[in-house]
C-alpha positions as CSV (number, residue, x, y, z in Angstrom):
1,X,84.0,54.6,147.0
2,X,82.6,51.2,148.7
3,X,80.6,49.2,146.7
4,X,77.6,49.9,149.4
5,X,78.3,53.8,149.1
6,X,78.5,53.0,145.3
7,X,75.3,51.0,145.3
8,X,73.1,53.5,148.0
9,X,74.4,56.8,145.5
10,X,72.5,54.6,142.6
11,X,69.5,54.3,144.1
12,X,69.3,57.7,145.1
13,X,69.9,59.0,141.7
14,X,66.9,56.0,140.7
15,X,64.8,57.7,143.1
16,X,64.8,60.9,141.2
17,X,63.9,59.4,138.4
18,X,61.4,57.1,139.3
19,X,60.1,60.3,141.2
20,X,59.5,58.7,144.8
21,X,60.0,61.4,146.9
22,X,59.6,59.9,150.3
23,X,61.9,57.2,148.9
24,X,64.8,59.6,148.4
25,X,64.4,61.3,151.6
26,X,64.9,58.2,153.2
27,X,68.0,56.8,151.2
28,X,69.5,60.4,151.4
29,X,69.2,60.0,155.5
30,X,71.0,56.7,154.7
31,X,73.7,58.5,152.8
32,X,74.0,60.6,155.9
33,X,73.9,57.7,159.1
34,X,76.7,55.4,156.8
35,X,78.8,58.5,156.6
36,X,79.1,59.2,152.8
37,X,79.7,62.8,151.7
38,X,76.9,65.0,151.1
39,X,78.5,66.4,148.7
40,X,79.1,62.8,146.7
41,X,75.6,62.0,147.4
42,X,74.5,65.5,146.1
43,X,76.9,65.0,143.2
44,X,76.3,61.8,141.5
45,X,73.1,60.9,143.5
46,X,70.7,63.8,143.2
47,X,72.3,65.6,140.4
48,X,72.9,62.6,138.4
49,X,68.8,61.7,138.4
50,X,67.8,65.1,137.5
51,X,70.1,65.1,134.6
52,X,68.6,61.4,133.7
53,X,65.2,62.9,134.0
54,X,66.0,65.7,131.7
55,X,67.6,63.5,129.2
56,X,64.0,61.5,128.9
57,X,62.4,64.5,128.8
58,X,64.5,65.3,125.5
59,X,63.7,62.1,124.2
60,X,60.3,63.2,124.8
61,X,59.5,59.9,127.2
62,X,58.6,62.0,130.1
63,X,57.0,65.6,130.6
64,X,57.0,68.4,132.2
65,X,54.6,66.8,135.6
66,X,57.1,63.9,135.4
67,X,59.8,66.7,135.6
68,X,58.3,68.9,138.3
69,X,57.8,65.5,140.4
70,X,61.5,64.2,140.0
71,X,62.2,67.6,140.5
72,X,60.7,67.9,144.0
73,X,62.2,64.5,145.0
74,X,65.9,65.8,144.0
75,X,65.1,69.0,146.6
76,X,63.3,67.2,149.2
77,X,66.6,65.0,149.1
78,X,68.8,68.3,149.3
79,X,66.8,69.3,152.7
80,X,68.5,66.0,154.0
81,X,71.7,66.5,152.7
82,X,72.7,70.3,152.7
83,X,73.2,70.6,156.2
84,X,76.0,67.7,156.2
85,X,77.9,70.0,153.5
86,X,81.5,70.7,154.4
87,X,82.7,73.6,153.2
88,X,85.4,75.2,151.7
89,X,87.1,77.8,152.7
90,X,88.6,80.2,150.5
91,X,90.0,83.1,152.7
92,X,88.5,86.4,151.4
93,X,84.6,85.9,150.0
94,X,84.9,85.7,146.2
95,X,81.7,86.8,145.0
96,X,79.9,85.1,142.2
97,X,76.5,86.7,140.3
98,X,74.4,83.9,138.9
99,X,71.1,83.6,137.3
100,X,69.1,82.0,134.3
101,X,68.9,84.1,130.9
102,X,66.0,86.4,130.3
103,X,63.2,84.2,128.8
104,X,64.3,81.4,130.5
105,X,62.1,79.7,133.9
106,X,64.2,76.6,134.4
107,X,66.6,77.0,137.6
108,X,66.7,73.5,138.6
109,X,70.2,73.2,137.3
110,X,71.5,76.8,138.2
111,X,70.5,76.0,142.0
112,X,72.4,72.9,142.3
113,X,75.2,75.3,140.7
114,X,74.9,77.3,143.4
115,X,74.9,75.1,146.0
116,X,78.1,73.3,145.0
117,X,79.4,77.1,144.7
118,X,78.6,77.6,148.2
119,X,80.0,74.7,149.2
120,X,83.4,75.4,147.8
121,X,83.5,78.6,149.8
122,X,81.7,81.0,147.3
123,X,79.6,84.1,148.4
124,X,76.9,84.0,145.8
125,X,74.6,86.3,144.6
126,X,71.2,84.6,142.9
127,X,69.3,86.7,140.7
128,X,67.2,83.9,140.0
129,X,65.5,82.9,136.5
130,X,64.1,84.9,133.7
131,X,67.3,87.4,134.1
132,X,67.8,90.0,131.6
133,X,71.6,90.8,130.6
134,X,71.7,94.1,131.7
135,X,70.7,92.8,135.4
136,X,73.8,90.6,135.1
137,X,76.1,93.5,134.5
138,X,74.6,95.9,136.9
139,X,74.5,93.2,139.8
140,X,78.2,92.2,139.4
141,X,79.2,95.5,139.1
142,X,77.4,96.3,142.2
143,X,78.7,93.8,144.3
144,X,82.2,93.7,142.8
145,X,82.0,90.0,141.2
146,X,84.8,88.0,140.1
147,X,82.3,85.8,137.8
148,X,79.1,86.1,136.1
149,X,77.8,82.4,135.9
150,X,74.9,82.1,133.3
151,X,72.7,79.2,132.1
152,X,70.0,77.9,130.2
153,X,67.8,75.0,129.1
154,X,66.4,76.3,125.7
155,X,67.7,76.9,122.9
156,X,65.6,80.0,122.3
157,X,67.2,82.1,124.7
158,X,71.0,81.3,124.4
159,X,71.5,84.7,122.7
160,X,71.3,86.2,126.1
161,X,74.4,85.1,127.3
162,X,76.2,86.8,124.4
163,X,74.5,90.1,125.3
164,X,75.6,89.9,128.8
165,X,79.0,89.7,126.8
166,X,78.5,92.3,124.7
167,X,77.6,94.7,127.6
168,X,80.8,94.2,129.3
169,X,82.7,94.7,126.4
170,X,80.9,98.2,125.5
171,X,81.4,99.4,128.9
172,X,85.0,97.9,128.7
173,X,85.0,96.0,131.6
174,X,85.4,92.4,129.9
175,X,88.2,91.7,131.5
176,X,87.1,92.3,135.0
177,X,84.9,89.2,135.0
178,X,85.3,85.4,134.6
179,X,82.1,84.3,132.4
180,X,80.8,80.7,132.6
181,X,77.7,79.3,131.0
182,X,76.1,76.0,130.8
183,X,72.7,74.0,130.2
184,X,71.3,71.9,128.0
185,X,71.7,73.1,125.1
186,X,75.0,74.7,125.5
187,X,78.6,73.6,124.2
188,X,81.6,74.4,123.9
189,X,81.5,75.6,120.3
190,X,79.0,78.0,121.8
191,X,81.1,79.1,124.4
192,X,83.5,79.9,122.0
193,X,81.4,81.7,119.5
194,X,80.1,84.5,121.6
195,X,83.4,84.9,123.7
196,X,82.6,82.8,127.1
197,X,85.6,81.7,129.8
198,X,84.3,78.4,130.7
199,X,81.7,76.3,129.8
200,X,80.8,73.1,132.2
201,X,78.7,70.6,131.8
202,X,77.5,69.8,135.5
203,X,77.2,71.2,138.6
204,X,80.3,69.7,140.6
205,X,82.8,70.8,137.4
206,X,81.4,74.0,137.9
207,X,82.4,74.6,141.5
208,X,85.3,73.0,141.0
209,X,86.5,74.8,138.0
210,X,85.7,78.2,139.6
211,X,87.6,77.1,143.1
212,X,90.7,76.4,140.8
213,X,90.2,80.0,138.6
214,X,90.2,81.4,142.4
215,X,93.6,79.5,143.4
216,X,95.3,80.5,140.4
217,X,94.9,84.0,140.5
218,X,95.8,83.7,144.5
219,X,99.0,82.3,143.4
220,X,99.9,85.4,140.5
């Protein structure tokens, strides 16, 4: 990356966090008309300032108005940038169910997970936020689903995702699905503990790691 594509990317991400919506409409345009990949800009421009905005948050130097407003600039950037999305394709449509844990209200980061999805050639099914376990199951048996992506920004609320688990297992159909989580509060250790596939930290990984579980099993 240029050291102007570098430089334009940080300002966008800035923009976010400073929450000057009009700002980051007009650098994202400027993403577009010097030719740098929506998908970059998306990446470690929009993304990148709504995760800095939810780290301040944590530290409890910003709150949830400051949050809805960077939030609103990162989507009013997306608007620009979505349309210039390449994407992927994978062939057949590989479905993915995806949603926010009952209890849960925060989808900021499960739509940019959903968008990268798309973008990587995903068909995917949003159940949206406050999702109970059983929904997951139901939906991904329904639509025949290769993955179940799950997340969550409180810590209140993680136990969900181990349901969702738990369901598949006492129906015995854990092996028919790929389970990824992620959110705030999530780790790996968690992952680990109630039986997840992958855990990712961010948006892109996501995708990305999803795209490659795809490919290898196309290869088998």
């Amino acid at each position: 990356m240029s050291s102007i594509s570098e430089e334009l990317i940080n300002k966008l991400s800035e923009s976010v966090v400073e929450m000057e919506e009009e700002k980051t409409v007009v650098l994202a345009k400027e993403c577009i008309e010097k030719n740098i990949s929506a998908y970059e800009a998306i990446d470690k421009g929009l993304a990148h300032g709504m995760n800095k905005a939810g780290e301040l948050y944590e530290e409890g130097e910003y709150y949830i108005p400051e949050l809805l407003m960077c939030s609103d600039a990162m989507y009013s950037g997306l608007e620009v940038l979505k349309p210039h999305l390449e994407k992927n394709d994978l062939g057949n449509k590989h479905k993915i169910v995806i949603g926010v844990i009952q209890g849960d209200t925060h989808d900021i980061g499960k739509n940019l997970v959903k968008i990268m999805m798309e973008t990587e050639g995903f068909e995917v099914i949003d159940l949206g936020r406050d999702v109970a376990p059983r929904e997951f199951v139901d939906k991904a048996k329904e639509v025949n689903a290769e993955i179940i992506c799950m997340s969550t920004l409180m810590t209140t609320t993680m136990d969900g995702m181990g349901e969702v688990i738990n369901i598949l297992k006492d129906e015995g159909i854990r092996d028919n699905y790929t389970v990824m989580i992620g959110g705030g509060p999530i780790s790996q250790n968690f992952a680990d503990k109630i039986g997840a596939d992958i855990y990712t930290i961010d948006a892109s990984k996501a995708a990305r790691c999803a795209k490659k579980l795809i490919t290898e099993k196309a290869r088998c």
